[in-house]
N, CA and C atoms as an extended XYZ file, in Angstrom:
288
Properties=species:S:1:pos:R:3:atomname:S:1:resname:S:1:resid:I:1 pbc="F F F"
N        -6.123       -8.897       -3.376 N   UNK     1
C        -6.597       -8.271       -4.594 CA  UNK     1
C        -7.726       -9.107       -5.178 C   UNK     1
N        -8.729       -8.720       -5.569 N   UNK     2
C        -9.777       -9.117       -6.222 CA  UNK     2
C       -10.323       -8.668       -7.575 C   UNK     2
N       -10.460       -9.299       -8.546 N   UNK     3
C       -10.994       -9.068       -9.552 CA  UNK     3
C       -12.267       -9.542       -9.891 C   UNK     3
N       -12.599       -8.328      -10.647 N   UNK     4
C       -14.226       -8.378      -10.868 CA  UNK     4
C       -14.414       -8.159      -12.428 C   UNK     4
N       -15.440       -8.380      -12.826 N   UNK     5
C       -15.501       -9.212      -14.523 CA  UNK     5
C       -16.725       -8.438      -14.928 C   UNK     5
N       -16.480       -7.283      -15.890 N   UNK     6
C       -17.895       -6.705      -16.707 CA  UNK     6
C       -18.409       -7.448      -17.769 C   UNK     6
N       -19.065       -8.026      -17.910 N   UNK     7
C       -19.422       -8.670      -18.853 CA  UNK     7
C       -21.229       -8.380      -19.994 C   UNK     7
N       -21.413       -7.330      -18.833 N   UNK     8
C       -22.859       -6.816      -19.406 CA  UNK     8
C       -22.691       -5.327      -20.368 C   UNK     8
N       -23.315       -5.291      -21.378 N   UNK     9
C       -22.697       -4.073      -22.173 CA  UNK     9
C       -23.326       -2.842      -21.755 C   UNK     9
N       -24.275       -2.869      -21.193 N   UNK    10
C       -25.268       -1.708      -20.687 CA  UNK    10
C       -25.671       -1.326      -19.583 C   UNK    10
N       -25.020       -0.427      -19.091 N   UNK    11
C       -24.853       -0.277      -17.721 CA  UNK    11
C       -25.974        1.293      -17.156 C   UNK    11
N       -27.282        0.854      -16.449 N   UNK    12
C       -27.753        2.197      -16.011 CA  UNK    12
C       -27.309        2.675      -15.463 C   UNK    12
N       -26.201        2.499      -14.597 N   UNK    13
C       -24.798        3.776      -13.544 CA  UNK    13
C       -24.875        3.284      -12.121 C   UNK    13
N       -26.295        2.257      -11.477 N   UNK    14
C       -26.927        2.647      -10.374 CA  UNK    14
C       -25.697        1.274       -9.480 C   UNK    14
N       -25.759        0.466      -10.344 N   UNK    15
C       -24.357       -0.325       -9.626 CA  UNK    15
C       -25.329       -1.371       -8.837 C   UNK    15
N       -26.705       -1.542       -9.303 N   UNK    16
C       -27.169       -2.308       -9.206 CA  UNK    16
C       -28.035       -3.630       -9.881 C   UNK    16
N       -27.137       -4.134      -10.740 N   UNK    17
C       -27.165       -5.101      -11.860 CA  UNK    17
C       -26.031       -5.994      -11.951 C   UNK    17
N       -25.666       -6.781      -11.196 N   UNK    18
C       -24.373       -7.872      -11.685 CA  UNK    18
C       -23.796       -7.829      -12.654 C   UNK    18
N       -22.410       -7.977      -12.675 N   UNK    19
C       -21.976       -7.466      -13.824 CA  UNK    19
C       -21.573       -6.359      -14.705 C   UNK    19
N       -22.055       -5.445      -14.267 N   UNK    20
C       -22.148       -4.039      -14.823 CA  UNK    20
C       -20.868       -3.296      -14.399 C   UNK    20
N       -20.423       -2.367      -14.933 N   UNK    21
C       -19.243       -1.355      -14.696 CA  UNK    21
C       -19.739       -0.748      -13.316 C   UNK    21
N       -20.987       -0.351      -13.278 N   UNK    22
C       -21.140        0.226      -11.571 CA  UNK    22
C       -21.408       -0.666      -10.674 C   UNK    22
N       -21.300       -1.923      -10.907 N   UNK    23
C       -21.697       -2.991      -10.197 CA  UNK    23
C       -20.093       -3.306       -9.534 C   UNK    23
N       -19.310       -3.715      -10.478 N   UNK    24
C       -17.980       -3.894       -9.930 CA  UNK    24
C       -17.189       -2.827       -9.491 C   UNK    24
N       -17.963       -1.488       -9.623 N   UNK    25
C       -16.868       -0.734       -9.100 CA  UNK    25
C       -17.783       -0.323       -7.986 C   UNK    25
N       -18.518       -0.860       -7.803 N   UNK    26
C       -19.028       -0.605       -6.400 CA  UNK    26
C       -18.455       -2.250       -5.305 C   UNK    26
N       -18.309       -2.992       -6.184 N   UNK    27
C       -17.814       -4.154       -5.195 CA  UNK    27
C       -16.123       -4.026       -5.125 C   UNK    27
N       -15.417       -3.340       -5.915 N   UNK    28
C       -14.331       -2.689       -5.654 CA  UNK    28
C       -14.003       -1.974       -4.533 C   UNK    28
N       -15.040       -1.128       -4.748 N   UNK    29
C       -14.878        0.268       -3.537 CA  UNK    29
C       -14.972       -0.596       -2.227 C   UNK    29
N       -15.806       -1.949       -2.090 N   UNK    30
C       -16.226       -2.333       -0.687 CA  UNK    30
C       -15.117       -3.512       -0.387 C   UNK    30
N       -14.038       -3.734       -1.774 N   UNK    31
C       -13.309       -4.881       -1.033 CA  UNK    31
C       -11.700       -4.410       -0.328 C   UNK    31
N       -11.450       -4.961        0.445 N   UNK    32
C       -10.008       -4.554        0.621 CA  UNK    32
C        -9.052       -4.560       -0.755 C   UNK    32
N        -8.117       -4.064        0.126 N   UNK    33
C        -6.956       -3.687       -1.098 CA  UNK    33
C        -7.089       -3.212       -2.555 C   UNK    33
N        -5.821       -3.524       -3.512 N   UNK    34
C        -6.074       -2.707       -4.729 CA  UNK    34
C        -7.235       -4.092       -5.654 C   UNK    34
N        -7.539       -3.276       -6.304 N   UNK    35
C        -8.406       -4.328       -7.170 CA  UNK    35
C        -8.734       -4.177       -8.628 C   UNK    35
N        -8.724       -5.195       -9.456 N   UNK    36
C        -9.057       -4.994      -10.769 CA  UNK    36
C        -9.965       -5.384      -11.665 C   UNK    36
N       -10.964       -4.490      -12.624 N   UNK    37
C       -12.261       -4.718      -12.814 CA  UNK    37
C       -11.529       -5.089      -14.165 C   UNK    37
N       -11.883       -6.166      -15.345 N   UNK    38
C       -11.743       -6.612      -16.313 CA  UNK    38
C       -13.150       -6.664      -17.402 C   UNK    38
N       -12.979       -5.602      -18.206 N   UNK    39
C       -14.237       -5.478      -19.008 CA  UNK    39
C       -14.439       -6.253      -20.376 C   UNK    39
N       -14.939       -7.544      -20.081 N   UNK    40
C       -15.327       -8.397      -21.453 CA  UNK    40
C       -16.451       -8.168      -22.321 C   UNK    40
N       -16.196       -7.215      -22.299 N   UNK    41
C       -17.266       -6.222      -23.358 CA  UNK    41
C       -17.147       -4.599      -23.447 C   UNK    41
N       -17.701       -4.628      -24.629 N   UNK    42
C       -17.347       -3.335      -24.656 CA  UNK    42
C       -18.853       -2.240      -24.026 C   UNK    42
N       -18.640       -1.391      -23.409 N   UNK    43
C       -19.550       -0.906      -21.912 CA  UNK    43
C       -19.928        0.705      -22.597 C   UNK    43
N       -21.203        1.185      -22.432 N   UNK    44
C       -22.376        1.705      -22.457 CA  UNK    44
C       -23.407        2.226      -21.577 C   UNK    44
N       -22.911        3.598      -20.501 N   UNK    45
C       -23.469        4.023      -19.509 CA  UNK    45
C       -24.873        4.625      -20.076 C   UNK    45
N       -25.786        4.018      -19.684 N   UNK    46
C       -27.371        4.900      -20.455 CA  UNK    46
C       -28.323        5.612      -18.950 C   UNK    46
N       -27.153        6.118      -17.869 N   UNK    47
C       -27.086        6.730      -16.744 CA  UNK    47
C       -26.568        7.748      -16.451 C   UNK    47
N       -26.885        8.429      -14.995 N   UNK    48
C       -25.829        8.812      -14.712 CA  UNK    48
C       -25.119        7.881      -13.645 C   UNK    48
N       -24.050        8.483      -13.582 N   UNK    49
C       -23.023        6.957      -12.556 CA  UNK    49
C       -23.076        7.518      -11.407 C   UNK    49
N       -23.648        6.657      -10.743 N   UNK    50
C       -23.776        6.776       -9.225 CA  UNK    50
C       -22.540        6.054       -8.589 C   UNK    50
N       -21.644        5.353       -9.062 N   UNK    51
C       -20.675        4.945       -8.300 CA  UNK    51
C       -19.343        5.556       -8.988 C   UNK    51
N       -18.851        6.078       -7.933 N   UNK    52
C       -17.588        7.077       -7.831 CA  UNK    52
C       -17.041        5.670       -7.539 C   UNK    52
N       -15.259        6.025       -7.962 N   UNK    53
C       -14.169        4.968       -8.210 CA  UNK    53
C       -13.318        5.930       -6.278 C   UNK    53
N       -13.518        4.152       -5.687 N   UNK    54
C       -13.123        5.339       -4.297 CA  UNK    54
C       -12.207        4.085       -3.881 C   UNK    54
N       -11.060        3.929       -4.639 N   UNK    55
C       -10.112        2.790       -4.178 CA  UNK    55
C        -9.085        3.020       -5.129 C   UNK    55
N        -7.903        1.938       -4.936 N   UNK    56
C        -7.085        1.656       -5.732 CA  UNK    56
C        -7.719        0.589       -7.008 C   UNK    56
N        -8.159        0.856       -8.165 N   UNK    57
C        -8.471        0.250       -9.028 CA  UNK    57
C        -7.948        0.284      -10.478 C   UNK    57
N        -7.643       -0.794      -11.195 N   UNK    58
C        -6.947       -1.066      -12.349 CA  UNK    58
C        -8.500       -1.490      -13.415 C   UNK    58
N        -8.760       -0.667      -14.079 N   UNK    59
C        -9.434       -0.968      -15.540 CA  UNK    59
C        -8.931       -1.431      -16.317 C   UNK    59
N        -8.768       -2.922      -17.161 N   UNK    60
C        -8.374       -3.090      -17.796 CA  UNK    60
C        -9.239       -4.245      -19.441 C   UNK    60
N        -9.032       -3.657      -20.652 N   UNK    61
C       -10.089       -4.563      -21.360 CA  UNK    61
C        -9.348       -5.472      -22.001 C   UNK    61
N        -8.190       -5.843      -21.520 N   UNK    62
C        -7.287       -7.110      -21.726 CA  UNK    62
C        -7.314       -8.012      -20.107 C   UNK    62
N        -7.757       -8.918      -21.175 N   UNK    63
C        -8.474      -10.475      -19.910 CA  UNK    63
C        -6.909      -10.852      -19.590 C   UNK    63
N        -6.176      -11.131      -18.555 N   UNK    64
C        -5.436      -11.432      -18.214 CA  UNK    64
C        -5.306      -13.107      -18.215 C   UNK    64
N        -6.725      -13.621      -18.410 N   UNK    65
C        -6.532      -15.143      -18.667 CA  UNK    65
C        -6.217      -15.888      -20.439 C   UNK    65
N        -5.799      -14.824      -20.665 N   UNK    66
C        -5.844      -14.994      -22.342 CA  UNK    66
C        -4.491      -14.529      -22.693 C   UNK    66
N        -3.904      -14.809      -24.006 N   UNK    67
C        -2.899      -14.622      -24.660 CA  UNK    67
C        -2.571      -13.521      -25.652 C   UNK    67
N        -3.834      -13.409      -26.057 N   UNK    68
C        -4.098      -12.244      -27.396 CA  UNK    68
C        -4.620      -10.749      -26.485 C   UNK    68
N        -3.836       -9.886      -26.777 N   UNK    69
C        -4.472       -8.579      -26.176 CA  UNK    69
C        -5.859       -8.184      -27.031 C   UNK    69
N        -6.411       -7.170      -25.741 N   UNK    70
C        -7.546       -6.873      -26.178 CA  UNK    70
C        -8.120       -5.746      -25.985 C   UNK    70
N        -8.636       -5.032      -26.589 N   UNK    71
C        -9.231       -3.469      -26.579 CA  UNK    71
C       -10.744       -3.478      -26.316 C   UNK    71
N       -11.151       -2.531      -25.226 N   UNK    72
C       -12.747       -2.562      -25.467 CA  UNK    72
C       -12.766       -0.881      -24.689 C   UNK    72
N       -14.245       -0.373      -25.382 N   UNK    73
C       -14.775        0.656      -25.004 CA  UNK    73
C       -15.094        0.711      -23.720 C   UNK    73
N       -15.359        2.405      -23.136 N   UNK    74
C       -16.466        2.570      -22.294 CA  UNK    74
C       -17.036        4.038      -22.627 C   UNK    74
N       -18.314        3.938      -23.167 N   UNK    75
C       -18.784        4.715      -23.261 CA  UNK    75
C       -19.990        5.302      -22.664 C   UNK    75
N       -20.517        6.920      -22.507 N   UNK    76
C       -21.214        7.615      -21.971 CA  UNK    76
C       -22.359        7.482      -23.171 C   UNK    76
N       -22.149        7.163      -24.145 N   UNK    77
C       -23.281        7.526      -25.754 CA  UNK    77
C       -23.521        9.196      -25.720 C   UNK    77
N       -22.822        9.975      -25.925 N   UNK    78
C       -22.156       11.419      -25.455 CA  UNK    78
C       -23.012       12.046      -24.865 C   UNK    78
N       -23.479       11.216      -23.938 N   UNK    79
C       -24.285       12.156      -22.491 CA  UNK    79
C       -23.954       11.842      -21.417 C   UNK    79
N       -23.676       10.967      -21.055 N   UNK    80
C       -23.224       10.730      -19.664 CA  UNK    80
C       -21.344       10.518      -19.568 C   UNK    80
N       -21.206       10.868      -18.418 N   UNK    81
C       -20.097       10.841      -17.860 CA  UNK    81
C       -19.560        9.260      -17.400 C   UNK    81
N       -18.565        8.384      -18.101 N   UNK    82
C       -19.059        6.717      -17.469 CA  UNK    82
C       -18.041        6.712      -16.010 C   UNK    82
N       -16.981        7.560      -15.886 N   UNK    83
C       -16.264        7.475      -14.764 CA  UNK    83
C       -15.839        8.917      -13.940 C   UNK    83
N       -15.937        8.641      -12.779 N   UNK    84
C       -15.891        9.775      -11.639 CA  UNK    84
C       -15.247        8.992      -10.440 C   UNK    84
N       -13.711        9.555      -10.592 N   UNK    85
C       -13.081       10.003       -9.718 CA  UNK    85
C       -12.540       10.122       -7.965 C   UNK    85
N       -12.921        9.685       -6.931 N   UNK    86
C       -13.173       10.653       -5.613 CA  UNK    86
C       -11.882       10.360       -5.113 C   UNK    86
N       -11.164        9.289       -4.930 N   UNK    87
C        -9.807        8.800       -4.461 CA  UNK    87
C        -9.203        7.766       -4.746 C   UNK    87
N        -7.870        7.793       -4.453 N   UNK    88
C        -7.314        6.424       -4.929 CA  UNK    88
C        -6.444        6.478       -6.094 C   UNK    88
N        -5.667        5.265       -6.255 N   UNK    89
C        -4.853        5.562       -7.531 CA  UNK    89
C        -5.810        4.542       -9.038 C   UNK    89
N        -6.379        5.074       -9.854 N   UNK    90
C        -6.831        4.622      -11.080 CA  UNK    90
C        -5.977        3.904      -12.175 C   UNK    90
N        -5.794        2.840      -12.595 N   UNK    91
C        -4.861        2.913      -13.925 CA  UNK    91
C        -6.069        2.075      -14.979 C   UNK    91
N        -5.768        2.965      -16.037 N   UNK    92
C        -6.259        2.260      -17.032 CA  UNK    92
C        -5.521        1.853      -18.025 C   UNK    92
N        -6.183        0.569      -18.590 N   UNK    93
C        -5.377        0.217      -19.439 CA  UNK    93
C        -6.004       -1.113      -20.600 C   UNK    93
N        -5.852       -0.461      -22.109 N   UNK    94
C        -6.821       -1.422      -23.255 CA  UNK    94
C        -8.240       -0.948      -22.996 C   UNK    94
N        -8.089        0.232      -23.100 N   UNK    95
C        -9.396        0.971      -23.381 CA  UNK    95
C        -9.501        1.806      -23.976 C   UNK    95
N       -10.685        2.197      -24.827 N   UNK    96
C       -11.153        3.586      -25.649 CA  UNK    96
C       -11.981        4.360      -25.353 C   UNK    96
């Protein structure tokens, strides 16, 4: 299992920017097994998302290295779509 760390708030969709929500869920899709993307920020698709969720992946905006739970967004800014679907089991969790 591998975890991957959003830490950039603005994501163009293309999954090509480190850091980004399409960035890790494109290094998701390419790693073995289940995997979990941890969003330390709250996230802002100003795209459309070119990376479909095509694995077992856990969203979660509570840092698992921390004590205090934590809530964070992901938003489209009500035009875009920030997550799509194709296979796999999804869980989310400490998100709005």
């Amino acid at each position: 299992m591998a975890i991957f760390r959003v830490t950039q708030a603005n994501d163009n969709g293309e999954g090509d920017t480190a850091n980004t929500l399409s960035w890790a869920i494109k290094e998701a899709n390419n790693a073995a097994g289940d995997d979990t993307i941890v969003l330390d920020t709250n996230v802002t698709v100003a795209g459309v998302m070119k990376r479909l969720l095509n694995s077992n992946i856990t969203l979660t905006g509570d840092d698992p290295d921390t004590a205090t739970v934590e809530t964070v967004s992901i938003s489209g800014g009500d035009t875009y779509r920030p997550l799509f679907v194709k296979s796999g089991t999804v869980n989310l969790a400490n998100l709005t």
